[in-house]
N, CA and C atoms of all chains as a GROMACS GRO file, in nm:
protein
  564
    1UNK      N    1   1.992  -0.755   6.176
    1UNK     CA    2   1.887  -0.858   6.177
    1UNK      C    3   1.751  -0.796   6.210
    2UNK      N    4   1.742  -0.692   6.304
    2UNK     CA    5   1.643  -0.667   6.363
    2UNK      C    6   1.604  -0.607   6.286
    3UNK      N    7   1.642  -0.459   6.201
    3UNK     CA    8   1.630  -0.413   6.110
    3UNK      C    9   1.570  -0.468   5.972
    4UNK      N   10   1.636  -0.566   5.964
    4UNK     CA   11   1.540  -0.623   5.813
    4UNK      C   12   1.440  -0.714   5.899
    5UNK      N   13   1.391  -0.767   5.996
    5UNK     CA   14   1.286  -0.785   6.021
    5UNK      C   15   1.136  -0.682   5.996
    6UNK      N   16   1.207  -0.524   6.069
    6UNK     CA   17   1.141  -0.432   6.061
    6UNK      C   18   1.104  -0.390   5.923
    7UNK      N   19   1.220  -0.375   5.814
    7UNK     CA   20   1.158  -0.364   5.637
    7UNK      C   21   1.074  -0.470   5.586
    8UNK      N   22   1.108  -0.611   5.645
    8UNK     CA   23   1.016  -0.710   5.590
    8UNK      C   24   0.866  -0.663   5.634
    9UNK      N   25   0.829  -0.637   5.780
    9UNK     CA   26   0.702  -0.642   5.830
    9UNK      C   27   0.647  -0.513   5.795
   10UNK      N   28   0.745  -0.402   5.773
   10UNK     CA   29   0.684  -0.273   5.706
   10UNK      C   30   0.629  -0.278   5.495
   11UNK      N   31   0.710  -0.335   5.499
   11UNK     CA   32   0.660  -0.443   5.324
   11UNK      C   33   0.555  -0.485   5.318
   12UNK      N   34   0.529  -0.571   5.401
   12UNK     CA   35   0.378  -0.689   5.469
   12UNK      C   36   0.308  -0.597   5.457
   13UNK      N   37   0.277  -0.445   5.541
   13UNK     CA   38   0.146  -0.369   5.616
   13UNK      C   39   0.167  -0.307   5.482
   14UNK      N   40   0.260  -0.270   5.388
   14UNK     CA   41   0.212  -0.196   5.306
   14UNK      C   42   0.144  -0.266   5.192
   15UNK      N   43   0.180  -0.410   5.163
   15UNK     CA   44   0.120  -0.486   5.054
   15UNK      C   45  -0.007  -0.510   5.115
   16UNK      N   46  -0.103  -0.499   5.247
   16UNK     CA   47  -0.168  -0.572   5.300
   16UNK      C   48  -0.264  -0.438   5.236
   17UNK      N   49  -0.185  -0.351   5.299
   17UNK     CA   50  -0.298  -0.208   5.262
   17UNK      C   51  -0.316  -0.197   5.148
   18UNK      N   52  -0.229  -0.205   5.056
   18UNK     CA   53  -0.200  -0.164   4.881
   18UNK      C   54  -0.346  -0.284   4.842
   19UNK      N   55  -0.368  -0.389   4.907
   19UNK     CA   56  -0.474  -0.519   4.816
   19UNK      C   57  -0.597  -0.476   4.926
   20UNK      N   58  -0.619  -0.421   5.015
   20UNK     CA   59  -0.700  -0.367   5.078
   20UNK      C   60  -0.804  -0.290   4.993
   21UNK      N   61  -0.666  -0.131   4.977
   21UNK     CA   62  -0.720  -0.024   4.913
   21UNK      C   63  -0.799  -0.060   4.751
   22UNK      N   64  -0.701  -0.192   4.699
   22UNK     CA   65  -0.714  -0.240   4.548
   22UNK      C   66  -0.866  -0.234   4.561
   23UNK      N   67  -0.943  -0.317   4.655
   23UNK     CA   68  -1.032  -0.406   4.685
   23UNK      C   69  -1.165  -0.310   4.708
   24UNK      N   70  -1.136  -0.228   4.795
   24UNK     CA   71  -1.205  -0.125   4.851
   24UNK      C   72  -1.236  -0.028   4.735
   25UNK      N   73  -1.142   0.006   4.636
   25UNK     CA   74  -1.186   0.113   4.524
   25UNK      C   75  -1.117   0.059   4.444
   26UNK      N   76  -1.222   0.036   4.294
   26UNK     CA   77  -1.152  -0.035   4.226
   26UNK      C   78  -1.050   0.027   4.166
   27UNK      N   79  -0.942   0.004   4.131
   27UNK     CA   80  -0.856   0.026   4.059
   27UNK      C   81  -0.749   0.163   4.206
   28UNK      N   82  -0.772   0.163   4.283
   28UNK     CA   83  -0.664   0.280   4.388
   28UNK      C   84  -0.561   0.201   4.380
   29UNK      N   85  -0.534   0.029   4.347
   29UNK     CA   86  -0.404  -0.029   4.396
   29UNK      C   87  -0.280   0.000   4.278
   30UNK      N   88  -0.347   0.025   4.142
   30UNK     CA   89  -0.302   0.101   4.089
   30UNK      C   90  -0.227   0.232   4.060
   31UNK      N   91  -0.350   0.311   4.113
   31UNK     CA   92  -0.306   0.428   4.110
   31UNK      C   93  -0.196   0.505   4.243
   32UNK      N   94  -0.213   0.400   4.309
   32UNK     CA   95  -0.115   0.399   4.435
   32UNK      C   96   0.021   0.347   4.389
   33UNK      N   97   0.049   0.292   4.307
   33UNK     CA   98   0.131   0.194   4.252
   33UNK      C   99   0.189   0.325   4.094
   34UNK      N  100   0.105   0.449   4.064
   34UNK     CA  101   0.126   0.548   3.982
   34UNK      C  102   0.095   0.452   3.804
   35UNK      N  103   0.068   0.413   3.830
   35UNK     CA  104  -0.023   0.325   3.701
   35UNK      C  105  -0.181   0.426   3.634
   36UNK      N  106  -0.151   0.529   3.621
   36UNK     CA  107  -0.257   0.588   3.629
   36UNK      C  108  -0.390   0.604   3.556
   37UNK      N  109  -0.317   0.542   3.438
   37UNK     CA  110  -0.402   0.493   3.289
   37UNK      C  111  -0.507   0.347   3.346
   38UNK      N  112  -0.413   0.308   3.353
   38UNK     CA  113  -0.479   0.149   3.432
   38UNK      C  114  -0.588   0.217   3.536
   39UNK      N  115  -0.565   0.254   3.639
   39UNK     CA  116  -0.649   0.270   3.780
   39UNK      C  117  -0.747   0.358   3.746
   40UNK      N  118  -0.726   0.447   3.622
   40UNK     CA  119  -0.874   0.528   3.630
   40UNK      C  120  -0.959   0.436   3.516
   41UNK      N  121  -0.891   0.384   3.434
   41UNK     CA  122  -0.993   0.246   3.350
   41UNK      C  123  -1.079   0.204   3.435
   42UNK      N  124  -0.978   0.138   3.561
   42UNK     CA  125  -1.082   0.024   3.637
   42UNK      C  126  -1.148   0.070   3.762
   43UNK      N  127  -1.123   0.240   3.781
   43UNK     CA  128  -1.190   0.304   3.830
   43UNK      C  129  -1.336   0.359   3.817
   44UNK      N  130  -1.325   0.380   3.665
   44UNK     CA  131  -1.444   0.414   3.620
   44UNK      C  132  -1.553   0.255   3.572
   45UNK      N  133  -1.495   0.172   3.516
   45UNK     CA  134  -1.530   0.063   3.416
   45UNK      C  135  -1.568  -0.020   3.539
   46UNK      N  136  -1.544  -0.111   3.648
   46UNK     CA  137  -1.596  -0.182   3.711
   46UNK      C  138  -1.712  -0.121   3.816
   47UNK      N  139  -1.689   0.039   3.876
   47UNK     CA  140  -1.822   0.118   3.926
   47UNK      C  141  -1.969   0.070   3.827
   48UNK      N  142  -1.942   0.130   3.699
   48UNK     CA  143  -2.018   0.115   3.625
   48UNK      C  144  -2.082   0.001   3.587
   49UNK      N  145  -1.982  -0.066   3.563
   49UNK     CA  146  -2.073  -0.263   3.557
   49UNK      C  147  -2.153  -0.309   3.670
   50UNK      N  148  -2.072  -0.251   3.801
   50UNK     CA  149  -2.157  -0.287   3.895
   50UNK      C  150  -2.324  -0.221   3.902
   51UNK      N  151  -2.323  -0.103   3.844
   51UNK     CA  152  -2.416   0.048   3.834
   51UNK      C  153  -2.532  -0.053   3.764
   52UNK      N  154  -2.458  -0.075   3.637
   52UNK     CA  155  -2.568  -0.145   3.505
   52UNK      C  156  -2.646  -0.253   3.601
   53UNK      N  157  -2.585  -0.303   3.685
   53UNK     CA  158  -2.626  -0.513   3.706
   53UNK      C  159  -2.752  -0.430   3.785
   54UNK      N  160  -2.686  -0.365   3.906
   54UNK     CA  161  -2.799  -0.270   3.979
   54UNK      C  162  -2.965  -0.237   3.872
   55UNK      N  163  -2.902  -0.181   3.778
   55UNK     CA  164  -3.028  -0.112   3.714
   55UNK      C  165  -3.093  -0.143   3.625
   56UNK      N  166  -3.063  -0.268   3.603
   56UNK     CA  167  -3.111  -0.364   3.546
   56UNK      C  168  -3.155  -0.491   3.630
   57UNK      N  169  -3.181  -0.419   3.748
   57UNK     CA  170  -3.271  -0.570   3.876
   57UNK      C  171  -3.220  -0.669   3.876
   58UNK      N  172  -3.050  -0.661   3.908
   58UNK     CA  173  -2.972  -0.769   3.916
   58UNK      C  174  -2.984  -0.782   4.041
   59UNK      N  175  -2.992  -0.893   4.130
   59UNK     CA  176  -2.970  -0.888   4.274
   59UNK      C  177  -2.810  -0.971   4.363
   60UNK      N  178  -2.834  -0.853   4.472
   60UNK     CA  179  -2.727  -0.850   4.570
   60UNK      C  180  -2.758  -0.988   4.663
   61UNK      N  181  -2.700  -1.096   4.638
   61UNK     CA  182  -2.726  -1.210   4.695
   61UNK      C  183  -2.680  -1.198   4.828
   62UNK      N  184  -2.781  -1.310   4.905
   62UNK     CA  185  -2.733  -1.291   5.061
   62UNK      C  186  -2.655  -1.389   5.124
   63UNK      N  187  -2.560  -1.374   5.255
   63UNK     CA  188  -2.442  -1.512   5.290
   63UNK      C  189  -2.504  -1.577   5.332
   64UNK      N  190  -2.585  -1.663   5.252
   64UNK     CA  191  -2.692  -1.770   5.299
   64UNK      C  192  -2.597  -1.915   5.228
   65UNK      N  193  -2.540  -1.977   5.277
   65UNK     CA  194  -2.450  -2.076   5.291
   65UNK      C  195  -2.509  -2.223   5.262
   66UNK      N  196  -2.660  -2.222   5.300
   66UNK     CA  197  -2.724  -2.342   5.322
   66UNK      C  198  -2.733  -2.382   5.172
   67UNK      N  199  -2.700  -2.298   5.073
   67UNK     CA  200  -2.728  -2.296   4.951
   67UNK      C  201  -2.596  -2.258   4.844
   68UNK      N  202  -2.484  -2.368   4.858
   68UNK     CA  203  -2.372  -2.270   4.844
   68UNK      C  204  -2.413  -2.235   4.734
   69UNK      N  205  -2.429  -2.194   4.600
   69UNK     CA  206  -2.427  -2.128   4.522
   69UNK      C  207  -2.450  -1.985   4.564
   70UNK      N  208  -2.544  -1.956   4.601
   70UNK     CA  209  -2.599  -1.826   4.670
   70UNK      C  210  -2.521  -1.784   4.779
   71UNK      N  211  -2.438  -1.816   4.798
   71UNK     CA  212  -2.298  -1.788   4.918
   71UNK      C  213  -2.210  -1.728   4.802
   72UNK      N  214  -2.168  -1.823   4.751
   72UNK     CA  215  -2.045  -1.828   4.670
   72UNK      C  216  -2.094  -1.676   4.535
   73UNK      N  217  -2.173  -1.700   4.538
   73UNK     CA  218  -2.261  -1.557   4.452
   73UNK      C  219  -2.223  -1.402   4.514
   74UNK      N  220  -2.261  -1.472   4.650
   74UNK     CA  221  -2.257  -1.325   4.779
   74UNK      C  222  -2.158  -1.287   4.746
   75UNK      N  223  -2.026  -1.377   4.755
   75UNK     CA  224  -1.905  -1.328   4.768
   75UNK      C  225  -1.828  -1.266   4.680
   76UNK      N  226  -1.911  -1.329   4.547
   76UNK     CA  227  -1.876  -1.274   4.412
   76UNK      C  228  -1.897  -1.112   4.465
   77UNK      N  229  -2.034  -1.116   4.480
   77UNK     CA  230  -2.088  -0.986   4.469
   77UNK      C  231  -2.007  -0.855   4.548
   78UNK      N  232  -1.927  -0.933   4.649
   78UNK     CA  233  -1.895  -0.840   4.747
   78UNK      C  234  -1.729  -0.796   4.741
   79UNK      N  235  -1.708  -0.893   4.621
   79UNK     CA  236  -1.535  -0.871   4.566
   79UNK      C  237  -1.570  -0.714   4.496
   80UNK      N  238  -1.634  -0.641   4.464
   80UNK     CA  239  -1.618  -0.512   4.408
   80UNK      C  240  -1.588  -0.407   4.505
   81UNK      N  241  -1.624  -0.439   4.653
   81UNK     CA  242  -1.575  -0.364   4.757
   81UNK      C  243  -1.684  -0.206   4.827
   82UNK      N  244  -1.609  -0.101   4.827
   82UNK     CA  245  -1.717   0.007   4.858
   82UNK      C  246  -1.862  -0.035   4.778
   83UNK      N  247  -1.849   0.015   4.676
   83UNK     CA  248  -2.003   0.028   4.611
   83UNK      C  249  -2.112  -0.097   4.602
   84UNK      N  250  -2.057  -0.204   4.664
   84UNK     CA  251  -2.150  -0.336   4.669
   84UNK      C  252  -2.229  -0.278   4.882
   85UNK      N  253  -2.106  -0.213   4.955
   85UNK     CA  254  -2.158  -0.153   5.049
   85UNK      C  255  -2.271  -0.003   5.104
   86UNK      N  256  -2.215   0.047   4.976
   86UNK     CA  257  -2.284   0.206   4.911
   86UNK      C  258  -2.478   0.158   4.906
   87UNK      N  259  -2.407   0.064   4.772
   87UNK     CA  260  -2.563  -0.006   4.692
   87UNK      C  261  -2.668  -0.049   4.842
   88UNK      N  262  -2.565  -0.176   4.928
   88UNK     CA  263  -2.652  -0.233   4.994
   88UNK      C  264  -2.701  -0.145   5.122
   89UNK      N  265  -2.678   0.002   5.160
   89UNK     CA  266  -2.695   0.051   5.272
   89UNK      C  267  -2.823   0.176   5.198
   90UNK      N  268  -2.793   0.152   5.040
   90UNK     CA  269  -2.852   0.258   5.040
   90UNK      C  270  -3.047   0.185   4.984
   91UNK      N  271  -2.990   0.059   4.976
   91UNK     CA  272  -3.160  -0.055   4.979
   91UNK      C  273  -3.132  -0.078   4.777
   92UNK      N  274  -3.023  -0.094   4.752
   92UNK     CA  275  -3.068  -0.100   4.658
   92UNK      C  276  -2.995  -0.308   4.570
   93UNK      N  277  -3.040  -0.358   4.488
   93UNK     CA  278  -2.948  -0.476   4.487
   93UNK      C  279  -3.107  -0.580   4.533
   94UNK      N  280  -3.230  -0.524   4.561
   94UNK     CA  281  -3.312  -0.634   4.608
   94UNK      C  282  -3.325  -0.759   4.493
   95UNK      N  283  -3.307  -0.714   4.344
   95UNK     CA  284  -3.331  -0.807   4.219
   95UNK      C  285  -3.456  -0.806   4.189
   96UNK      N  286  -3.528  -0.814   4.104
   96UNK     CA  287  -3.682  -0.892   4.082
   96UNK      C  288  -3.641  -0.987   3.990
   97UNK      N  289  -3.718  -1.113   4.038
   97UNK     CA  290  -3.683  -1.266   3.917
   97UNK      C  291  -3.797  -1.226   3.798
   98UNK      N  292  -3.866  -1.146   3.810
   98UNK     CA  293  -4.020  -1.124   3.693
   98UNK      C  294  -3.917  -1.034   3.625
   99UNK      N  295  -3.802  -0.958   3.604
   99UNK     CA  296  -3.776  -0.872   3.500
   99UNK      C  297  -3.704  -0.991   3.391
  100UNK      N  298  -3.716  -0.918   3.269
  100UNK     CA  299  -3.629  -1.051   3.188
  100UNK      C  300  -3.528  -1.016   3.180
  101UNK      N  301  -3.438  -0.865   3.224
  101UNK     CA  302  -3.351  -0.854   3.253
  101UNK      C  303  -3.248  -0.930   3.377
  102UNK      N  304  -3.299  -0.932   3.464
  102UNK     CA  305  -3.243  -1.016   3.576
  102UNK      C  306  -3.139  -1.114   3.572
  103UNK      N  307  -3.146  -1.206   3.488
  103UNK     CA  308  -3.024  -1.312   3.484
  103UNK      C  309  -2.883  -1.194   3.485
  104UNK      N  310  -2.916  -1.130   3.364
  104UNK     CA  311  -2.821  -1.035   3.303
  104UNK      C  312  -2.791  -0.977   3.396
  105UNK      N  313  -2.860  -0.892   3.485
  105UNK     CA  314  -2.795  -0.783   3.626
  105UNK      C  315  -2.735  -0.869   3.691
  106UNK      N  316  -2.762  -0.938   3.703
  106UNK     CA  317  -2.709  -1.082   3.841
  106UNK      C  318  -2.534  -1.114   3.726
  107UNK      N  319  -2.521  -1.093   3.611
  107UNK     CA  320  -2.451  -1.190   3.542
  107UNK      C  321  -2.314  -1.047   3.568
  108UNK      N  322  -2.375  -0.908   3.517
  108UNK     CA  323  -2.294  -0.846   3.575
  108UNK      C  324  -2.241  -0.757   3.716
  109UNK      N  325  -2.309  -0.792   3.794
  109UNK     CA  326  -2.288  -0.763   3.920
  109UNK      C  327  -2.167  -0.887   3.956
  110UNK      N  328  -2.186  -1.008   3.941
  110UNK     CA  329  -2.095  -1.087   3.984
  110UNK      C  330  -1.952  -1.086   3.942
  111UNK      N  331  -1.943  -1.062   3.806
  111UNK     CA  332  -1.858  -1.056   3.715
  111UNK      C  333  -1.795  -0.934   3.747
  112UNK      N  334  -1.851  -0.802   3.779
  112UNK     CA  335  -1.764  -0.714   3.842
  112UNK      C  336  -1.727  -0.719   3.938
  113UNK      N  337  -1.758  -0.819   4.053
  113UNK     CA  338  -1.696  -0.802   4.134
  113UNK      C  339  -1.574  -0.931   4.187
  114UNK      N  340  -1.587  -1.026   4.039
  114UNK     CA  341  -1.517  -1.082   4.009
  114UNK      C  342  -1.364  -1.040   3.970
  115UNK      N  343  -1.426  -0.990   3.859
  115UNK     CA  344  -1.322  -0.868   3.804
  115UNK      C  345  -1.198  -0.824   3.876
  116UNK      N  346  -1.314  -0.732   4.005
  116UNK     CA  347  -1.214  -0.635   4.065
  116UNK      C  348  -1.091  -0.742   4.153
  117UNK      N  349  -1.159  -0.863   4.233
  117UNK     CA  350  -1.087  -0.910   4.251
  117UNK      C  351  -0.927  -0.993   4.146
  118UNK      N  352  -0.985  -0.979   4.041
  118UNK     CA  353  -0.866  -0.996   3.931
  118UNK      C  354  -0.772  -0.865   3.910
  119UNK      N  355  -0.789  -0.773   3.962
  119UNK     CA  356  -0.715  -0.647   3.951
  119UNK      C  357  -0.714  -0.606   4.081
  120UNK      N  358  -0.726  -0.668   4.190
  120UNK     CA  359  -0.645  -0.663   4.328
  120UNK      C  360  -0.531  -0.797   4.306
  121UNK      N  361  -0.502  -0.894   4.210
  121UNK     CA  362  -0.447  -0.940   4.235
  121UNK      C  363  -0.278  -0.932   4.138
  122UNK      N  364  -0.365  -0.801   4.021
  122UNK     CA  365  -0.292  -0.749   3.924
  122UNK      C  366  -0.210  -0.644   4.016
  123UNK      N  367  -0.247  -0.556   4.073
  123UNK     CA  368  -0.173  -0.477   4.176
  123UNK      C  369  -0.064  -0.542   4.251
  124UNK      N  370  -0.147  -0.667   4.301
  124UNK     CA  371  -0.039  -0.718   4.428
  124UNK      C  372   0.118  -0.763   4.298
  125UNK      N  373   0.093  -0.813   4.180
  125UNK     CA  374   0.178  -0.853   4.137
  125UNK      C  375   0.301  -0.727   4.076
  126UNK      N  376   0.211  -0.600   4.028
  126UNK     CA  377   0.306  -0.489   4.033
  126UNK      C  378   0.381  -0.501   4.131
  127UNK      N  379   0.321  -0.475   4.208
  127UNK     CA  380   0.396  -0.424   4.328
  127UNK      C  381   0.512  -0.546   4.383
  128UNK      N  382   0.485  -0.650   4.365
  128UNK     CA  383   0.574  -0.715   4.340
  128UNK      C  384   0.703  -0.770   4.264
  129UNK      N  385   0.686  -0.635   4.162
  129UNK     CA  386   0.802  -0.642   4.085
  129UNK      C  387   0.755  -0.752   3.960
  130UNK      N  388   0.658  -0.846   3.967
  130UNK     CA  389   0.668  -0.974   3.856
  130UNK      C  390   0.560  -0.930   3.717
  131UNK      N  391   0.594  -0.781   3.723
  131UNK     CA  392   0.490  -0.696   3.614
  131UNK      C  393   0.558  -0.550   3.574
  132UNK      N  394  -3.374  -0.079   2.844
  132UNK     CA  395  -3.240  -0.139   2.818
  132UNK      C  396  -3.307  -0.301   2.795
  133UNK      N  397  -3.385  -0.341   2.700
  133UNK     CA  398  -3.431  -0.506   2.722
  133UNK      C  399  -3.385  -0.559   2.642
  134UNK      N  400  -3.270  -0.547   2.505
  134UNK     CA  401  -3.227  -0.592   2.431
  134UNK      C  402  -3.119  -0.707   2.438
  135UNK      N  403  -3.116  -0.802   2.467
  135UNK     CA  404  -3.041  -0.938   2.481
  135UNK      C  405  -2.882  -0.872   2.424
  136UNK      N  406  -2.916  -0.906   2.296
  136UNK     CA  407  -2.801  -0.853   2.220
  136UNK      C  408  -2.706  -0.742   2.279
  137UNK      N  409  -2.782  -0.626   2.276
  137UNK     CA  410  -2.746  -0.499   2.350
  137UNK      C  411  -2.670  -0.527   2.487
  138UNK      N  412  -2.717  -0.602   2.555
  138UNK     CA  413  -2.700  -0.629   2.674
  138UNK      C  414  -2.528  -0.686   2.678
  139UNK      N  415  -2.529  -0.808   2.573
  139UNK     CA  416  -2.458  -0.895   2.582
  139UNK      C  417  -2.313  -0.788   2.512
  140UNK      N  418  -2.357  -0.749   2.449
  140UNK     CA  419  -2.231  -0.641   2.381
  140UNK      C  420  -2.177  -0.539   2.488
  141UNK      N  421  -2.250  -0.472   2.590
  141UNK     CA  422  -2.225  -0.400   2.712
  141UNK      C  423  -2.135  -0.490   2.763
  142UNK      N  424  -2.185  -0.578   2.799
  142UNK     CA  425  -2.115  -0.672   2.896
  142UNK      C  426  -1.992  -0.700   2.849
  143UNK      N  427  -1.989  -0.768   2.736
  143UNK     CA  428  -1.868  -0.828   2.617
  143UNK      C  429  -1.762  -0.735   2.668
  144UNK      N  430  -1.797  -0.555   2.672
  144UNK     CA  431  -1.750  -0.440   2.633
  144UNK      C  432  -1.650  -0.463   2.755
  145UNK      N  433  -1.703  -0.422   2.827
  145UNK     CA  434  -1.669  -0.430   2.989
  145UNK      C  435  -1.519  -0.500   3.020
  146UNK      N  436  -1.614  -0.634   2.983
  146UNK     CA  437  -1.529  -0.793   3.030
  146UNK      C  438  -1.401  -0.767   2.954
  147UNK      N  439  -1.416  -0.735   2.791
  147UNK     CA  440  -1.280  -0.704   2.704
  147UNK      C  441  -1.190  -0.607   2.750
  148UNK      N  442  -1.234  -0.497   2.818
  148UNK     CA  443  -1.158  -0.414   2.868
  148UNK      C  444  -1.097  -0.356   2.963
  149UNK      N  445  -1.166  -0.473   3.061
  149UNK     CA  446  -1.080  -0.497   3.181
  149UNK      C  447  -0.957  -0.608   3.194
  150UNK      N  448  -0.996  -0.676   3.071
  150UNK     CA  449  -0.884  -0.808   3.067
  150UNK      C  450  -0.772  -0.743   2.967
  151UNK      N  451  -0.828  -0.653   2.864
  151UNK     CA  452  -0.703  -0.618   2.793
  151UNK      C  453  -0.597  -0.509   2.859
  152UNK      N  454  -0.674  -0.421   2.958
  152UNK     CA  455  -0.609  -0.351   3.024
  152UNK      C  456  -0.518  -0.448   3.111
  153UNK      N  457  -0.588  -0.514   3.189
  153UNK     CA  458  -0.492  -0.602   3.299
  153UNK      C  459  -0.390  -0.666   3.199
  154UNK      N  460  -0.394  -0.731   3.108
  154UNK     CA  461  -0.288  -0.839   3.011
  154UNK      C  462  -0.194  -0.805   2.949
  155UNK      N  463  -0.245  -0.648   2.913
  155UNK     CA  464  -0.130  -0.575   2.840
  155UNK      C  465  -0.079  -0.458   2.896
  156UNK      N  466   0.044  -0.388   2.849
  156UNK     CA  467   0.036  -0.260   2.860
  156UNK      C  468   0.068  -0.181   2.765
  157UNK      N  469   0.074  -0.206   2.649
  157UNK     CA  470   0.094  -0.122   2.562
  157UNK      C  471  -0.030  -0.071   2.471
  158UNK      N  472  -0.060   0.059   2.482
  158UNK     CA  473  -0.199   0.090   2.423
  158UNK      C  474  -0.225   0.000   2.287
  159UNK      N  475  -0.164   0.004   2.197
  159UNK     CA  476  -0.194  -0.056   2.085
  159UNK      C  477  -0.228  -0.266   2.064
  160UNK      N  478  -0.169  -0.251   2.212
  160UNK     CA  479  -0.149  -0.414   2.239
  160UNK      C  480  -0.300  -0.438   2.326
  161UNK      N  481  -0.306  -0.374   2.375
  161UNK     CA  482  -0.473  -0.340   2.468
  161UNK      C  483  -0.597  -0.346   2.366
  162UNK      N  484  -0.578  -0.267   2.273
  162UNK     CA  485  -0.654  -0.277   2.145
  162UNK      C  486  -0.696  -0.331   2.114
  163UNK      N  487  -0.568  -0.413   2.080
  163UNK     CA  488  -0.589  -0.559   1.961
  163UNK      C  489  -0.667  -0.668   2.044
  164UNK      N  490  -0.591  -0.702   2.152
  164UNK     CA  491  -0.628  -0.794   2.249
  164UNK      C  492  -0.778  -0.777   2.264
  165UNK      N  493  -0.823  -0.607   2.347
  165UNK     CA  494  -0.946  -0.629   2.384
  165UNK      C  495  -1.070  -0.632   2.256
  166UNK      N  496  -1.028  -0.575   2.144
  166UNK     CA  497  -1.111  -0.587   2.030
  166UNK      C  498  -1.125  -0.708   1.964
  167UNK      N  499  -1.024  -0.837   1.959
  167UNK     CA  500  -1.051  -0.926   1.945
  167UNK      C  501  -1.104  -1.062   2.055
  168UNK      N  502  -1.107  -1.000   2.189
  168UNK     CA  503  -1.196  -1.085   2.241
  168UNK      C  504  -1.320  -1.015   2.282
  169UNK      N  505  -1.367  -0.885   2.184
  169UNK     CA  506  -1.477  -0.849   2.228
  169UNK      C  507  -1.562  -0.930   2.122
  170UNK      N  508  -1.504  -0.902   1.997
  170UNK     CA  509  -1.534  -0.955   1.844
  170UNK      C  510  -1.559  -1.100   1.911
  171UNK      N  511  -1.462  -1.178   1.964
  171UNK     CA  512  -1.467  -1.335   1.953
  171UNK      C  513  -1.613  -1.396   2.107
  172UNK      N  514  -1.654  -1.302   2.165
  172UNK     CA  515  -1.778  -1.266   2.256
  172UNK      C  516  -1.930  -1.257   2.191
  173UNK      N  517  -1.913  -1.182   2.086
  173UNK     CA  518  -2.007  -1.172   2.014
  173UNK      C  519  -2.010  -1.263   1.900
  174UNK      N  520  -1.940  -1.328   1.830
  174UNK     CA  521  -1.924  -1.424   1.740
  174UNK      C  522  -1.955  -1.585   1.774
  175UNK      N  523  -1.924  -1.585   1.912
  175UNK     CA  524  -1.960  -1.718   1.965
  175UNK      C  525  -2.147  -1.713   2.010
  176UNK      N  526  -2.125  -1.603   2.075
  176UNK     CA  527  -2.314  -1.569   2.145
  176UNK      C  528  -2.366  -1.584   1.978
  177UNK      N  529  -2.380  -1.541   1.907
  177UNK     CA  530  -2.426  -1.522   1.742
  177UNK      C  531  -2.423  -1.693   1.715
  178UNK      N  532  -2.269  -1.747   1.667
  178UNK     CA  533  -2.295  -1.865   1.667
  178UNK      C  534  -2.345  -1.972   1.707
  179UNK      N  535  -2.356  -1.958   1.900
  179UNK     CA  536  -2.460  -2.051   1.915
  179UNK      C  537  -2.566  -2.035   1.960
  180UNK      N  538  -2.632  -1.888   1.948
  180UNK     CA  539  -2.728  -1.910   1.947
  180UNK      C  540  -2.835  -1.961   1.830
  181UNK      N  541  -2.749  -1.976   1.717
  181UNK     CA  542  -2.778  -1.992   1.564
  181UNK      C  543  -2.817  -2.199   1.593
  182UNK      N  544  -2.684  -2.246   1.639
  182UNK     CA  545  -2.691  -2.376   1.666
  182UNK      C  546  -2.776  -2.410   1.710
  183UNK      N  547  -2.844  -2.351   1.917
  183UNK     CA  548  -2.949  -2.376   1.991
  183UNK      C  549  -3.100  -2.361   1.891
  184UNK      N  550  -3.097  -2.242   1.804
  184UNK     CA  551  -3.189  -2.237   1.719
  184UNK      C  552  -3.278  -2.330   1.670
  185UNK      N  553  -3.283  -2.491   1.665
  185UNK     CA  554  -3.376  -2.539   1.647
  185UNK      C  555  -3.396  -2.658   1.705
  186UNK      N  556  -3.306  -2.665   1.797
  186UNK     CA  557  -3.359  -2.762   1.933
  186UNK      C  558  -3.418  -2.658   2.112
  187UNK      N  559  -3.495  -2.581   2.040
  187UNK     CA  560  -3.585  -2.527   2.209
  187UNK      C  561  -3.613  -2.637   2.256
  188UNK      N  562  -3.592  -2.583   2.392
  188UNK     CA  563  -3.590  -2.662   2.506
  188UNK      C  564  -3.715  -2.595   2.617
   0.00000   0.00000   0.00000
């Protein structure tokens, strides 16, 4: 009894870490999982979307709540994981609304980090056997 | 990089090939999938922007 308590809760910390790591770099839940085709796709491909929204004066919305859209935006933004932390430490993500690019950076910044959260949830299901 | 179009095809690119990767796994099934909802991305943006075309707002 005690024993499969201990495999169940050692299961738990490893699925907890496996959607962690997913989350944190896109596509590692993959490649942790030996999917390796997959994890360097979404290794390289969601960095980069996030890269474009950046450089194209998309902006890094702030957890300003009073306004859910602009919350619910944040959070988008912050589902891509490291590099939404990289971007914001390194000052970059301020947006300008005068570029006519802007909707567009904003459209893919969110969307990648939309994304990634759709492929932390593709991992959790490998790893679950239902893939 | 100010090209609408351009823009929207990057993006299209992206979006198709993260969903065909996740949906499928067979390279040739990835393909099809992501080439026809990259095609069906750009065919709709084309089409309505053709529609919006003469009611500006």
């Amino acid at each position: 009894m005690r024993a499969t308590t201990t495999t169940d809760e050692t299961q738990s910390g490893t699925i907890v870490l496996l959607c962690l790591a997913s989350w944190a770099i896109p596509g590692a839940g993959h490649l942790w999982l030996g999917r390796r085709a997959k994890g360097l796709i979404f290794l390289v491909a969601l960095p980069v979307m996030f890269a474009i929204g950046l450089a194209i004066r998309g902006r890094l919305f702030p957890f300003d709540f009073s306004d859910p859209l602009v919350g619910l935006e944040a959070l988008a933004d912050l589902g891509i994981g490291v590099p939404y932390f990289i971007a914001s430490a390194l000052g970059y993500g301020a947006g300008d609304v005068r570029a006519v690019t802007y909707e567009y950076g904003n459209a893919f910044l969110i969307v990648a980090g939309l994304l990634n959260l759709l492929v932390v949830i593709d991992a959790y299901d490998v790893m679950m056997g239902r893939k | 990089m100010r090209s609408h179009l351009l823009l929207l095809a990057v993006f299209a690119f992206f979006v198709s090939l993260v969903f065909a990767v996740i949906a499928k796994d067979e390279a040739r099934e990835q393909l099809r999938f992501g080439g026809m909802m990259f095609a069906g991305f750009l065919a709709a943006a084309i089409v309505l922007g053709w529609l919006m075309y003469p009611f500006p707002l």
